[in-house]
ZAVO-913300 format. One record per residue (C-alpha): x, y, z. Coordinates in Angstrom, 2 decimals, m for minus. Layout:
N
[rec [X; Y; Z]]
...
This chain:
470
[rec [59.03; m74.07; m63.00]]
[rec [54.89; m75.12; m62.83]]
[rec [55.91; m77.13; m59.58]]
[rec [57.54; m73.64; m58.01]]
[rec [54.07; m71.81; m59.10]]
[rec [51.84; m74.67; m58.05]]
[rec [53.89; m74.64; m54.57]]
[rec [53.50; m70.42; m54.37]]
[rec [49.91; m71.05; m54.96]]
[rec [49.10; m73.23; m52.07]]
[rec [51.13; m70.77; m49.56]]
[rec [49.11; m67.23; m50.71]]
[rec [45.79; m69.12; m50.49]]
[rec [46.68; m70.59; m46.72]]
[rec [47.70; m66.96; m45.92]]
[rec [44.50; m65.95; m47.22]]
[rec [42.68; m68.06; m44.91]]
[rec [44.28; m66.90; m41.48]]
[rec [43.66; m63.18; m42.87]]
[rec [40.13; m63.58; m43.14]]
[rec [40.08; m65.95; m39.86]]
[rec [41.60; m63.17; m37.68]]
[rec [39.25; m60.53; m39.17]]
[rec [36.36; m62.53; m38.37]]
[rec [37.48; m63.12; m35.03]]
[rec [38.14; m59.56; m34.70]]
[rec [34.51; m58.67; m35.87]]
[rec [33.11; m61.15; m33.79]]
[rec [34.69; m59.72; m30.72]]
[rec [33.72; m56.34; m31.68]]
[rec [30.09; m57.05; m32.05]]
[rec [30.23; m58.92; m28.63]]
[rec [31.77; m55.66; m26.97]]
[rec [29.15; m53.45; m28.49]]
[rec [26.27; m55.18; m27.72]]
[rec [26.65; m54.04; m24.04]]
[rec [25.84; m50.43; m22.88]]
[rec [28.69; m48.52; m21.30]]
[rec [28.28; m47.67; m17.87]]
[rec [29.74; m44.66; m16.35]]
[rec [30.50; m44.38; m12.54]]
[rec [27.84; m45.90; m10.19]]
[rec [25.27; m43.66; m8.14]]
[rec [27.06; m42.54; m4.94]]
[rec [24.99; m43.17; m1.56]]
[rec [24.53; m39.31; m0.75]]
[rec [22.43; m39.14; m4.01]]
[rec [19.44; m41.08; m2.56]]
[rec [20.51; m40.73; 1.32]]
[rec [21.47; m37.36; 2.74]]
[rec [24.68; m37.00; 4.72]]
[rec [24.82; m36.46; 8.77]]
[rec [28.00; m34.97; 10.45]]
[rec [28.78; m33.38; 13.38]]
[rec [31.40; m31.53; 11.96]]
[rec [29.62; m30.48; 8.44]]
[rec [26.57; m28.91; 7.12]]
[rec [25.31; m30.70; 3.88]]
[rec [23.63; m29.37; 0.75]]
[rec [22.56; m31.95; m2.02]]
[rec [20.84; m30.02; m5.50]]
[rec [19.45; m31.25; m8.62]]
[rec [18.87; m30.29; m12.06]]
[rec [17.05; m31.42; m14.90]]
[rec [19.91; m31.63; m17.91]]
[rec [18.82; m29.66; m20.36]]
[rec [21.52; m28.47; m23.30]]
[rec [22.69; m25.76; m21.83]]
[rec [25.43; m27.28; m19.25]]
[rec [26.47; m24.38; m17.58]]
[rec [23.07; m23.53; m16.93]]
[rec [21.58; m26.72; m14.88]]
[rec [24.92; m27.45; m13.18]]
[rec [24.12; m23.70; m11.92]]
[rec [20.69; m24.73; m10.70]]
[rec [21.92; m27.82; m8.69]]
[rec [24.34; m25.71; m6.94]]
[rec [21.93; m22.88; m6.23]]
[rec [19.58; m26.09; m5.05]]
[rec [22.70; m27.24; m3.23]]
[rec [22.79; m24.41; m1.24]]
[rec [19.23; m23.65; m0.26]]
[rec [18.95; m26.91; 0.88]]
[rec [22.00; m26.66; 2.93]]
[rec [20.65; m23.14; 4.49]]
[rec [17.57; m25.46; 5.26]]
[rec [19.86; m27.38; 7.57]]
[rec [21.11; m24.42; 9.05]]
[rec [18.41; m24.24; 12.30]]
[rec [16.69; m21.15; 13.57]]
[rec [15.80; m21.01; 17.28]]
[rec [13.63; m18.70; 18.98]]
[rec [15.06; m17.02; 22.18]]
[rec [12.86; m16.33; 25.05]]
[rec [14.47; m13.14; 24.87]]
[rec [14.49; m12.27; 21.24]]
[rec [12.68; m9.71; 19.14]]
[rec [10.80; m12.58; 17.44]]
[rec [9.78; m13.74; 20.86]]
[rec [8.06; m10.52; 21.39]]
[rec [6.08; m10.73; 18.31]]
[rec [5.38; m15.02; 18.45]]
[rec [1.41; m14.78; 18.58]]
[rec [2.14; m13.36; 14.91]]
[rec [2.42; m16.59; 13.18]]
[rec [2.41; m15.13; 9.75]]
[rec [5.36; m12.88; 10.90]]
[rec [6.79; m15.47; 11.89]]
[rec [6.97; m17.93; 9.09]]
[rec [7.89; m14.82; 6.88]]
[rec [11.07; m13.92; 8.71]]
[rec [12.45; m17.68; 8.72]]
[rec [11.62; m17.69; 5.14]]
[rec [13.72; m14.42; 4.55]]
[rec [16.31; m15.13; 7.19]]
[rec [16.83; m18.38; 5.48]]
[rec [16.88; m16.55; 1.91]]
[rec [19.26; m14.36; 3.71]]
[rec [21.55; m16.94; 4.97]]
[rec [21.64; m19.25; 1.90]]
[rec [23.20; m15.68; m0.13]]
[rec [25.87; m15.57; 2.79]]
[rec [27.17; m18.56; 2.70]]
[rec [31.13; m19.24; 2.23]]
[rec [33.48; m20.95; 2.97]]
[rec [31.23; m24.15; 1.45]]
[rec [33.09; m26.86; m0.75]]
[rec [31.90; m29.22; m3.13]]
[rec [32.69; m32.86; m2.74]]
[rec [30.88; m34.84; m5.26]]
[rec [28.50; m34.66; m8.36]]
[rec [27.09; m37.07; m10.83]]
[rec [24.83; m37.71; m13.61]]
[rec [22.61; m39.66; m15.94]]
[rec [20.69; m39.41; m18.73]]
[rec [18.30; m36.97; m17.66]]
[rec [19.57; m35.41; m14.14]]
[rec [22.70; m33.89; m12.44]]
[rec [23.38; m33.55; m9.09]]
[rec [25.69; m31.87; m6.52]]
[rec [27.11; m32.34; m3.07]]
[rec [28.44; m29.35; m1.13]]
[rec [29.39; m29.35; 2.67]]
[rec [30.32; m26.37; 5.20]]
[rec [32.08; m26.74; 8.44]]
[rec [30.03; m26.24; 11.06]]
[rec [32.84; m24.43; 13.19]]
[rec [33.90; m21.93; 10.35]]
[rec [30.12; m20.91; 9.77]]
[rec [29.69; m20.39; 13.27]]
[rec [33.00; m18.48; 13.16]]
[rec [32.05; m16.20; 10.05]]
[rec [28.37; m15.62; 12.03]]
[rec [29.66; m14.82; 15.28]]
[rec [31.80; m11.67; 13.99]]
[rec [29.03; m10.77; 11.56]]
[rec [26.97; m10.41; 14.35]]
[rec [29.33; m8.34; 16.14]]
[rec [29.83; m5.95; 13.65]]
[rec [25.86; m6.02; 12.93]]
[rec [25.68; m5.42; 16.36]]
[rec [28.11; m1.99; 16.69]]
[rec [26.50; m0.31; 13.61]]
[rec [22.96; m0.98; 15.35]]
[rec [24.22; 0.33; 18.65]]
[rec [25.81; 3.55; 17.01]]
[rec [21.89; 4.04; 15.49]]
[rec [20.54; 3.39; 18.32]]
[rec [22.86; 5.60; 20.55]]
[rec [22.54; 8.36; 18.04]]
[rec [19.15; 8.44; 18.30]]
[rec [18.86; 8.34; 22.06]]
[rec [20.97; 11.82; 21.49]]
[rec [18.93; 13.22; 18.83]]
[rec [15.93; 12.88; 21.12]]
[rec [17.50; 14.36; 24.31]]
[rec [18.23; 17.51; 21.88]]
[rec [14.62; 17.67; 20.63]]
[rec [15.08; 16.28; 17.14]]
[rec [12.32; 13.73; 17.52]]
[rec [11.97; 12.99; 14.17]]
[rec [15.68; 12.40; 13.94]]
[rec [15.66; 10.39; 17.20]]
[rec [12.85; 7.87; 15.25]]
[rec [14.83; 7.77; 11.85]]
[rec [18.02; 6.92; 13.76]]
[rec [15.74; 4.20; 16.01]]
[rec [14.58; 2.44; 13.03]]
[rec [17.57; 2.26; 11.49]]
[rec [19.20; 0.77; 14.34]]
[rec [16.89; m2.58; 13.60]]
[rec [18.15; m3.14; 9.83]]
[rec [21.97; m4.43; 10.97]]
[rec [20.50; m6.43; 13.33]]
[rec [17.39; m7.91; 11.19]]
[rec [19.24; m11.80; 10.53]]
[rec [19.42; m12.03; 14.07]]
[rec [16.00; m11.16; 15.49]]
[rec [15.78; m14.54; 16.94]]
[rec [18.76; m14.22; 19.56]]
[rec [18.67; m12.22; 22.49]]
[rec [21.83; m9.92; 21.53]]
[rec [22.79; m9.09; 24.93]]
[rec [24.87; m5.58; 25.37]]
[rec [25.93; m2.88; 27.38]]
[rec [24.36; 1.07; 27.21]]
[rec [25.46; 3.33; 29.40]]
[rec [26.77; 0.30; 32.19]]
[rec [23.42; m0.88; 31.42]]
[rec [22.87; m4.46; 29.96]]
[rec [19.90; m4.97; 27.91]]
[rec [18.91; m7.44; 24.87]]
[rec [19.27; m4.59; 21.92]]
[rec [16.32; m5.77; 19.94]]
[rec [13.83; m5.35; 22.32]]
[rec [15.62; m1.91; 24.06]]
[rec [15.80; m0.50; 20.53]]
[rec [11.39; m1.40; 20.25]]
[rec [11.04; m0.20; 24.23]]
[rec [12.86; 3.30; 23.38]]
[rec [10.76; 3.80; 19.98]]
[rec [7.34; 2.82; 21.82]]
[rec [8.16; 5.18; 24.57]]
[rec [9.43; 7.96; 21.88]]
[rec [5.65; 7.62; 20.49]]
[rec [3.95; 7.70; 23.36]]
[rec [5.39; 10.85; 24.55]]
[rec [4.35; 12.54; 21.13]]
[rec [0.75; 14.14; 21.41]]
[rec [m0.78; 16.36; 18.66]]
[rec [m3.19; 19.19; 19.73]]
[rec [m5.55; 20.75; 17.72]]
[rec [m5.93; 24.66; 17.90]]
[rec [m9.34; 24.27; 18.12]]
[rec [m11.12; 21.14; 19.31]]
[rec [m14.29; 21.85; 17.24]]
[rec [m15.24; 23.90; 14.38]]
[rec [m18.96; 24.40; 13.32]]
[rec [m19.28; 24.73; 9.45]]
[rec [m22.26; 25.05; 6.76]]
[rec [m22.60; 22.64; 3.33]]
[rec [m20.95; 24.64; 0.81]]
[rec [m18.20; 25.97; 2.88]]
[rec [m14.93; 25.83; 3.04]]
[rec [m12.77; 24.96; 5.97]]
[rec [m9.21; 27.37; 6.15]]
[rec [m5.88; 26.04; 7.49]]
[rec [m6.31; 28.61; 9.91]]
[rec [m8.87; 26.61; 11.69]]
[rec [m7.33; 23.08; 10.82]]
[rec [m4.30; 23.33; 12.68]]
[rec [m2.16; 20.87; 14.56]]
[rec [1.01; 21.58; 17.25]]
[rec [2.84; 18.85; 17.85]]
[rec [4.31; 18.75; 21.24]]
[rec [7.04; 16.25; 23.08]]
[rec [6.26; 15.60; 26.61]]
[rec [3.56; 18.03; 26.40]]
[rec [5.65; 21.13; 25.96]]
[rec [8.16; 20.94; 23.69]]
[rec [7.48; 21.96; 20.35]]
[rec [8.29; 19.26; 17.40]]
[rec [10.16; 20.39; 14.07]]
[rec [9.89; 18.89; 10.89]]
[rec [7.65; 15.91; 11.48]]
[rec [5.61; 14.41; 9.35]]
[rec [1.98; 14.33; 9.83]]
[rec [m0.72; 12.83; 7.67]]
[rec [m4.38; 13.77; 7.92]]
[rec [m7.96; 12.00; 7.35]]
[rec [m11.32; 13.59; 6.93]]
[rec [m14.22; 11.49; 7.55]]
[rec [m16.57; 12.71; 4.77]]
[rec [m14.11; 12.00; 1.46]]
[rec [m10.33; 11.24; 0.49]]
[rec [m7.69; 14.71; 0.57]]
[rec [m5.36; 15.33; m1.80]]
[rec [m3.35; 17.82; 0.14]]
[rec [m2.99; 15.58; 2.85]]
[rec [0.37; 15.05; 4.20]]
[rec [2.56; 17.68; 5.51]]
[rec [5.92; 18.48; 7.97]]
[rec [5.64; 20.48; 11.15]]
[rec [6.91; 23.87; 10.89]]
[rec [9.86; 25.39; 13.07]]
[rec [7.14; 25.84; 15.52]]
[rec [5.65; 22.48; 15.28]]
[rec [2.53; 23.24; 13.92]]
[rec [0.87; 21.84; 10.56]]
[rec [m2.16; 23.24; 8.98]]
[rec [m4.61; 21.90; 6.55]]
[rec [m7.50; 23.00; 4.92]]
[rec [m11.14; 21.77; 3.23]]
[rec [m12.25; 23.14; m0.03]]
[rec [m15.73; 22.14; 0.42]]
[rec [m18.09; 20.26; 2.86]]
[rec [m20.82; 18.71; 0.57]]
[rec [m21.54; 16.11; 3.92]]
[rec [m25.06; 15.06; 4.65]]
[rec [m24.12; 14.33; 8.34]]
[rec [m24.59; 16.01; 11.23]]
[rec [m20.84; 15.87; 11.97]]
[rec [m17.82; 14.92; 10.95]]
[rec [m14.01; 14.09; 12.31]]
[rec [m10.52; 15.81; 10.87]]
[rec [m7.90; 13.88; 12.42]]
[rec [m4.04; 13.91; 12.42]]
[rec [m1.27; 11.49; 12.68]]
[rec [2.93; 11.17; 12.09]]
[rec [2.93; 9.58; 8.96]]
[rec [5.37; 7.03; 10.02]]
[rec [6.05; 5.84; 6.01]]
[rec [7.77; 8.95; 5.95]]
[rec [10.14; 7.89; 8.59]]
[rec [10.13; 4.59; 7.15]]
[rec [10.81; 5.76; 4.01]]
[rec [13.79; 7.82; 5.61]]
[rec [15.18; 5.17; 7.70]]
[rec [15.00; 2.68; 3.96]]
[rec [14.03; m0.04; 5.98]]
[rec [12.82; m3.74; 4.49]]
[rec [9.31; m4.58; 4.28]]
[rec [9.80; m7.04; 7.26]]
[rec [10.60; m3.91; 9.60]]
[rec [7.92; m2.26; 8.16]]
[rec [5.33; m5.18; 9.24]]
[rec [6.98; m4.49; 13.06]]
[rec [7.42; m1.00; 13.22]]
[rec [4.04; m0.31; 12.27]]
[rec [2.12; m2.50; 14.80]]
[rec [2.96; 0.67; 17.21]]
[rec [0.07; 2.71; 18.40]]
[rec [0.58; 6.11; 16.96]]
[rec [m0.18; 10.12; 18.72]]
[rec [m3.26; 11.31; 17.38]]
[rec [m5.34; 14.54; 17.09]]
[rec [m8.46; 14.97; 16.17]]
[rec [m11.07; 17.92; 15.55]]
[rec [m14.83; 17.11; 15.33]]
[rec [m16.24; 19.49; 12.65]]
[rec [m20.39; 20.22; 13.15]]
[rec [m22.37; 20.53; 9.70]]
[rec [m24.53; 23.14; 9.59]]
[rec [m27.60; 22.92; 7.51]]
[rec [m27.04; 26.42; 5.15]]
[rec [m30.26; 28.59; 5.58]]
[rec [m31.77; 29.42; 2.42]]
[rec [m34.56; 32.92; 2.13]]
[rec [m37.31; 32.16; m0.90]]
[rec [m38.57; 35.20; m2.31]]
[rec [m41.41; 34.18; m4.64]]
[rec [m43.40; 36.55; m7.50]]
[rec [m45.44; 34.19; m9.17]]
[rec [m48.51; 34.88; m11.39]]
[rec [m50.92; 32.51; m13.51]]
[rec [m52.63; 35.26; m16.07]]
[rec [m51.86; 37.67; m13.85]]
[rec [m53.30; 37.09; m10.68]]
[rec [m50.73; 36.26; m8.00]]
[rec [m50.05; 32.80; m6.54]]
[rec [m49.19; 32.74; m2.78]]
[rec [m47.40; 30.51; m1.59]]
[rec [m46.63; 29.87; m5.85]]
[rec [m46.19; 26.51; m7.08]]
[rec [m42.27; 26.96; m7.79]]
[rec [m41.73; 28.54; m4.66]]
[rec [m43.27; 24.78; m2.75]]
[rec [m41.19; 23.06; m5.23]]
[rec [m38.30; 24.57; m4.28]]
[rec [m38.62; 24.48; m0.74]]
[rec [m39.51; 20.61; m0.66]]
[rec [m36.29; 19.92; m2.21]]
[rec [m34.09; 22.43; m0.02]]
[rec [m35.71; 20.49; 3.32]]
[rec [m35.02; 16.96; 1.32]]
[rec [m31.36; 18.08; 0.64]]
[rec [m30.62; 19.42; 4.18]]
[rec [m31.21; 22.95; 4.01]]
[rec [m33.10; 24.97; 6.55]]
[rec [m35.87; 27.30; 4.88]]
[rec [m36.55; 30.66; 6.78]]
[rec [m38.86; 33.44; 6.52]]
[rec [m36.53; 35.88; 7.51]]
[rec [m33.49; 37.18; 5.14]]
[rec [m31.38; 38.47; 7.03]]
[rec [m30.85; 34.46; 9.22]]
[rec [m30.16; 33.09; 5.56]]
[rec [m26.72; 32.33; 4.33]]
[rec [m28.32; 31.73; 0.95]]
[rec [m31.51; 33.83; m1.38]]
[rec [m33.51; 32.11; m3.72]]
[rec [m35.44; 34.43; m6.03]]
[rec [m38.01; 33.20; m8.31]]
[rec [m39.85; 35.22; m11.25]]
[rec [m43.01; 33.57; m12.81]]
[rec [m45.61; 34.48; m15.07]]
[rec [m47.87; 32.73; m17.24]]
[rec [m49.82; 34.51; m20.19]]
[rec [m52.21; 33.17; m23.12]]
[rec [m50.97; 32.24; m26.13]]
[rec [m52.70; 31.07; m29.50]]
[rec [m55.28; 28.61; m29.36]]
[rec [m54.25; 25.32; m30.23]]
[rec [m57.67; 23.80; m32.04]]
[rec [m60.46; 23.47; m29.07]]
[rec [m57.50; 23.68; m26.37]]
[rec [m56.62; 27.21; m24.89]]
[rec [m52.82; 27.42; m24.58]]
[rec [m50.89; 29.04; m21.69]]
[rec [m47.37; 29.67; m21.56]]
[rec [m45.02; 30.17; m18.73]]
[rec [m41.84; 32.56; m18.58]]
[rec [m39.36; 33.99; m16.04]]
[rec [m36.22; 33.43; m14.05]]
[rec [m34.49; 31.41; m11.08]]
[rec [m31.75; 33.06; m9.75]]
[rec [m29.70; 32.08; m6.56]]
[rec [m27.57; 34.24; m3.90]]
[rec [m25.30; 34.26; m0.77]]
[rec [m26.43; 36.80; 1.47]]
[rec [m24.17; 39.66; 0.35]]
[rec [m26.00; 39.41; m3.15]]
[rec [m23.55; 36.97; m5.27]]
[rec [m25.23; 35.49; m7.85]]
[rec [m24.64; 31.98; m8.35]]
[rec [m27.10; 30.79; m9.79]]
[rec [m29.27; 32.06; m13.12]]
[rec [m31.88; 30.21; m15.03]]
[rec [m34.18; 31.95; m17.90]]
[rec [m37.52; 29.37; m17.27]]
[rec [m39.10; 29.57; m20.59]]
[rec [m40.51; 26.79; m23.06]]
[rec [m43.25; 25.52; m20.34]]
[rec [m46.91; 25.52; m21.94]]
[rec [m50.49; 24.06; m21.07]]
[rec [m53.28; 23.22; m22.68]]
[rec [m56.64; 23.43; m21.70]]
[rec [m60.60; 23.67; m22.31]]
[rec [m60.33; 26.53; m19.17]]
[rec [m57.34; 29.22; m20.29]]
[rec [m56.49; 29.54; m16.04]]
[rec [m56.36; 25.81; m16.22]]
[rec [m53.69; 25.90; m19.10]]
[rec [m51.44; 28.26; m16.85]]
[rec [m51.59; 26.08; m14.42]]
[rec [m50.47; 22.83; m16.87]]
[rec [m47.60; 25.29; m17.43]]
[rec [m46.63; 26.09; m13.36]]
[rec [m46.44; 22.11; m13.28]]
[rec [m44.35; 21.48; m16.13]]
[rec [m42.24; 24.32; m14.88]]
[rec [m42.17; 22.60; m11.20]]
[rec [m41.06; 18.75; m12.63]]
[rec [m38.12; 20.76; m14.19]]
[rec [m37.03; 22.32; m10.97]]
[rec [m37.32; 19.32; m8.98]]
[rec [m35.83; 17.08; m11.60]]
[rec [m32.77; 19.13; m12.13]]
[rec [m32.27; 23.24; m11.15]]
[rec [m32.63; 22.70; m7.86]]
[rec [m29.65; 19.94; m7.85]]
[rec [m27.81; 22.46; m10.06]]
[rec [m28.44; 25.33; m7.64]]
[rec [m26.97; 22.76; m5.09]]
[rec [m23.79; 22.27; m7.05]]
[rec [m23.57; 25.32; m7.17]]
[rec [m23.40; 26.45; m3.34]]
[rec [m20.93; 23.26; m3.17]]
[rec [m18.41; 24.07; m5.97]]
[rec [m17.73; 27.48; m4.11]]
């Protein structure tokens, strides 16, 4: 019995030993395998050197990886495809709207940039064949066959190319009728169809006529213009500071070819000597437009009123991009234009003035008032029946108690101003002016001169406001 147990001994401790000898082994072998870095698939060549085909258009994008997924594999394709638009090539035709409009660089640049914007958000057909990864970057492959984008351009192109036509056609009509302002909406809306493809010549036929439609479409609005003209009912108006001008004078008939009276366009108008708020208005059935003045406070000797067709109205109409915009507005515009003559207003002075009762001619308020009327633009005359204004000063001075050794004077009265039919606009109580002097008729005359600083510091500039604000 001891030599069975010795003998089962000797077997479970040799077991023992290949146990632990495979586990090592097994250890061993694991730590070997994890000491190396697992690689996942190598960097494909289009990820450091961009693809050439005759057949394909290639777009490669990146990302940052951040831990949003779905986010930066979004970016790479959106980079993916602006850099295949990129590839895409714009040429100029000698014959193109662009063409027309080359020695604008700026314009230039700006309409590859947005045709290229444009054709990078029409892209289909596109398929991707690759992306890949590492620790900090994704990127994506996409290609497009050359032959099916040229497909999907050429007949969106010829359906850009009927809508414009139909515009343009339409507005050819509208303008034979005498709708101008139609005839220019429907003009200007011809170009927005046609906008990706303002570098090609886009040859058709009008009326058995072949022409490259960008540039007819720019020809027949040019010519539209320049057979607009806007006439003022009177070419100059003569008008005095302080004045209005009516609509009745500031009128504007706007004529095609010269005869034809224009309906509903829109005019806009500028006066030289400040901004208008009222400034913008549509011709009536008749084709005339009228706009008025509230005041002229101008210091010149003459200034313009002129009127033009507010062509963001049309714009605005038509809903065309910013690019058309930049075009369409380089067109010289109709324009009228009325010179309006500022008339110095004429201003009678009749002066009662009195220091202690003895009267002052010419009196001192009566010099102070005229120097500032000349200094302000008015014309002074002697004669009230030439003056558009009256001015009509009341002065007296009269003792007062004696102020220690100095004799005091004090002044009192009124300034009043007038139009000519005898409107008062003007009233001003002078009182509070006193002088002091050893000589009493010395101290009246301390008063006229504080009394003249105050009408030449301020009432005579409120009697101004006050002939403007009419």
């Amino acid at each position: 019995m001891r030599l069975i147990r010795r003998s089962n001994t000797k077997k479970g401790i040799s077991m023992r030993t290949k146990l632990f000898t495979i586990i090592g082994f097994s250890l061993l072998l694991g730590a070997c395998v994890g000491g190396k870095k697992v690689q996942g698939p190598p960097k494909p060549d289009w990820v450091t050197n961009r693809p050439t085909s005759q057949m394909y258009y290639y777009g490669i994008g990146a990302a940052r990886k951040t831990s949003n997924v779905s986010q930066y594999q979004q970016a790479a394709r959106q980079n993916a495809l602006a850099d295949m638009a990129n590839e895409i090539s714009i040429s100029i035709s000698s014959n193109s709207v662009i063409h027309a409009f080359e020695s604008n660089l700026n314009f230039r640049e700006d309409f590859t940039s947005t045709i290229r914007a444009q054709t990078q958000q029409d892209l289909e057909g596109y398929e991707q064949v690759g992306s890949w990864d590492d620790e900090n970057t994704y990127w994506v492959s996409y290609r497009l066959s050359k032959a099916h984008y040229q497909q999907l351009k050429e007949k969106k192109k010829s359906d850009a190319v009927t809508r414009s036509v139909d515009f343009f056609t339409s507005g050819i009509s509208a303008r034979q009728s005498g709708d101008v302002r139609l005839a220019l909406v429907q003009m200007v809306k011809a170009l927005e169809p046609i906008k990706p493809y303002f570098s090609e010549p886009l040859p058709v036929s009008i009326d058995g006529t072949e022409v490259y439609l960008g540039n007819e479409i720019f020809k027949e609005i040019s010519n539209t213009l320049a057979q607009i003209s806007l006439v003022p009912q009177m070419a100059e108006v003569s008008v005095k500071v302080g004045q209005a001008i009516p609509a009745s004078v500031l009128r504007f008939s706007a004529l095609f070819q010269n005869s034809t009276p224009i309906a509903s366009l829109p005019l806009e108008v500028t006066y030289s000597e400040k901004p208008l708020r009222n400034n913008k208005q549509r011709t009536n059935s008749n084709g005339n437009a009228s706009f008025d003045v509230d005041v002229v406070r101008s210091k010149k000797t003459f200034e313009s009123f002129s009127a033009t067709i507010n062509l963001n109205d049309i714009l605005t109409e038509a809903g065309t991009d910013p690019l058309i915009r930049r075009l369409v507005t380089r067109f010289n515009l109709p324009k009228g234009t009325i010179r309006i003559n500022v008339d110095k207003p004429v201003i009678y002075i009749l002066s009662n003035e009195t220091n202690l009762g003895d009267p002052l001619s010419p009196g001192p308020l009566e010099q102070s008032v005229k120097k500032k009327a000349v200094e302000m633009g008015y014309l002074v005359k002697s004669a009230p029946e030439e003056a558009d204004y009256v001015i009509r000063i009341i002065a007296a001075t009269s003792s007062r108690a004696q102020a220690g050794q100095f004799k005091v004077a004090s002044l009192e009265g009124t300034l009043r101003l007038e139009t000519s039919k005898g409107d008062q606009l003007y009233h001003k109580p002078l009182e509070g002016f006193q002088g002091r002097h050893f000589e009493l008729k010395q101290a009246g005359e301390e008063a006229f001169k504080e009394a003249k600083r105050k009408v030449e510091i301020s009432y005579f500039r409120e009697m101004h406001e006050a002939i403007t604000r009419r």
